[in-house]
N, C-alpha and C positions, 0 to 999 in steps of 0.2 A: 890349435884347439878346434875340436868338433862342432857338430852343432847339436851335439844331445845333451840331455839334460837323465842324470840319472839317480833315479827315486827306488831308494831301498824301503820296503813297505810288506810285513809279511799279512796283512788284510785283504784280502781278497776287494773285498767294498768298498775300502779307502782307495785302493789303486785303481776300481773300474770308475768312483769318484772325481777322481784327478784326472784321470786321462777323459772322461766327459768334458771336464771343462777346459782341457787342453785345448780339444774338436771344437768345442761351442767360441772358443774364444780364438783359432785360427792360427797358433800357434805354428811358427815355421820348423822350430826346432823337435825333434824325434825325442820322445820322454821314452827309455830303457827302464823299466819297472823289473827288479830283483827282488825274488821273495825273502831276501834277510841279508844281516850285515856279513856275511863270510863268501858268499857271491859278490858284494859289495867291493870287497877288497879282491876277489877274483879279478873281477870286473876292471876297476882299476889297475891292477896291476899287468894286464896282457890290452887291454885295449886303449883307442887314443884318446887323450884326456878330455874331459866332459866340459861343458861351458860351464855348472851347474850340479851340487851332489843334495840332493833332499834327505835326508836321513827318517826312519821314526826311530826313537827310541828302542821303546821293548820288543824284542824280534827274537825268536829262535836261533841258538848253535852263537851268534855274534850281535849284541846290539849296538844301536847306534852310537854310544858313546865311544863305545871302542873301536869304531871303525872311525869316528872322529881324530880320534888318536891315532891312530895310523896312520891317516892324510895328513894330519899335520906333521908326522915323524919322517914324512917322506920327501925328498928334494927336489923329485919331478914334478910332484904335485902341490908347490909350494904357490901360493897366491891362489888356489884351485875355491871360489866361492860352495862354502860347502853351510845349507841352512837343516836346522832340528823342525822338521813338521811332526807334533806329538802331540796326542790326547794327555797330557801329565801339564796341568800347572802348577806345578808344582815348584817352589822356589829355590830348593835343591838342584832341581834339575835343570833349569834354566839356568841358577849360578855354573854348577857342573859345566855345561855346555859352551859357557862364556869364556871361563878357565881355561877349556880345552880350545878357544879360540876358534866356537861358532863362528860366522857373519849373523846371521841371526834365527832366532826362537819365533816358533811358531805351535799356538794352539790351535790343535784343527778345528774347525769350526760347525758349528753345530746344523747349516743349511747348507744348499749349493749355490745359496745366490752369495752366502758370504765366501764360502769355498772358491766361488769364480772370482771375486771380488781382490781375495788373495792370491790367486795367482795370477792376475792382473797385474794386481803390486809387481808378484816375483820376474813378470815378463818385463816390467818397467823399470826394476833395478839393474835384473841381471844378463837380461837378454838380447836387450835392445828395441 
């Protein structure tokens, strides 16, 4: 297992977002930012496996749901910690997400101090 962490996010400002608070928060592990869910599975499927898959949702060409479903459909990538970070609270899609056997739903959040705050969290669950 690698030490990256890979965040499919086709926002321009969510991904310069996250990787700030990557920096500010000292993070050892290399975050691989893919602008959508079909490099996502690129991604996964030729390079070595990630500690760590951040999904958003609604993405151009492939979104996250369906890249969720591929990881889970896949044998090498089985136990692979894959979390939904998504503007959608939406209950559908958090149930959706669950079904498809998230680790867990995340709604982005509205500052950077709670943004840091949550990938504090993510560093403390999934990273060590």
């Amino acid at each position: 297992m690698s030490g990256v962490v890979l965040y499919a996010e086709d926002d321009e400002n969510d991904a310069f977002l996250i990787r700030h608070c990557w920096r500010k928060l000292g993070i050892d592990q290399a975050l691989e930012i893919v602008p959508d869910g079909e490099r996502a599975i690129e991604y996964l499927s030729r390079q070595e496996r990630p500690k760590l898959v951040l999904l958003d949702l609604n993405m151009p060409r492939v979104g996250g749901m369906e890249v969720l479903r591929w990881v889970r459909g896949e044998p090498h990538l089985a136990g692979l910690p894959v979390a939904i970070l998504s503007s959608s609270n939406q209950k559908k899609d958090l149930e959706g997400a669950q079904i498809l056997g998230a680790d867990a739903y995340f709604v982005k959040p509205a500052s950077v101090l709670q943004l840091t705050e949550l990938v504090a969290g993510m560093r403390q669950r999934w990273l060590g």
